[in-house]
N, C-alpha and C positions, 0 to 999 in steps of 0.2 A: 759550937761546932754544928753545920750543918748539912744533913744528906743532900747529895744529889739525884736526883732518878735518872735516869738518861736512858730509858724504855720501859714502857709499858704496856704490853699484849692482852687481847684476849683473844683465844681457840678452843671453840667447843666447849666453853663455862669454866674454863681453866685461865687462870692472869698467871702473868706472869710478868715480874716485876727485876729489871737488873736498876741495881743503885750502890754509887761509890762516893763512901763513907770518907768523913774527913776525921785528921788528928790520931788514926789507931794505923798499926798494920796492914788491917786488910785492905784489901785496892779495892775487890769489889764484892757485893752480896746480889745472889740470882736469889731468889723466892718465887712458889708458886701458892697461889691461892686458888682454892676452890668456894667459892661466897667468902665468909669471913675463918674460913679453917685453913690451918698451912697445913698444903701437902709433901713441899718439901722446900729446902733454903739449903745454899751450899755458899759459903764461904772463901773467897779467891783470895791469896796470900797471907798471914799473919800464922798464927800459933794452931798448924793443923791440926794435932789431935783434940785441944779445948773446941775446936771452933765446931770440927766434928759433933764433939759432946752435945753441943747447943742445936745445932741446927736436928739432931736425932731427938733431945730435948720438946725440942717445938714441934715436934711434926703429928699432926691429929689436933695441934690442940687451937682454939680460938683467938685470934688478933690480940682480942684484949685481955686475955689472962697474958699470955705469954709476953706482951708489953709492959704489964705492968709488974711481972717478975724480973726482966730484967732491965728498965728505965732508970737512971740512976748509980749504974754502975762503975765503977773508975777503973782504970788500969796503971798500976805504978804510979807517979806523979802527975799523971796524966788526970783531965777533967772530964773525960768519957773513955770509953773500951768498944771492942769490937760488939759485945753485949749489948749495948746501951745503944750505938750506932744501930744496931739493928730494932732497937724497940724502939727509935726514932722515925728510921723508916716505916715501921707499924703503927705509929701515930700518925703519919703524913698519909695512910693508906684511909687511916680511919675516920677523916676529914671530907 
């Protein structure tokens, strides 16, 4: 499975990145970065309270910690999660 991005902003040293995730629930993930730190990431449809948890999870901390916490992750029988969709798109950022 692979991210799509479908916008990528910069305002005043803020990105802002929307990309929709294939194979999970969620339709889509907004992220904002400030250099390589998220400042915040919100989640559009799937499991709101977990996705909540994540997105408040990640925020202060660096690209690549937080990709590589949750890269790898499955959902149900499923071969990725909303989790893992989102530290996909942290490795397409980090490229």
């Amino acid at each position: 499975m692979h991210m799509k991005i479908i916008n990528d902003t910069f305002n005043c040293g803020l990105r802002t990145v929307v990309a929709k995730p294939e194979g999970v629930c969620s339709q889509m993930i907004e992220l904002k970065l400030f250099g390589d730190e998220i400042v915040d990431v919100a989640f559009y449809g799937g499991c709101n309270g977990n996705l909540k948890g994540i997105a408040a999870l990640a925020k202060g901390h660096k690209i690549a910690e937080v990709k590589q916490r949750l890269s790898g992750i499955t959902c149900a029988s499923k071969m990725t999660s909303c989790p893992d969709q989102f530290a996909q798109l942290l490795a397409a950022l980090e490229n």
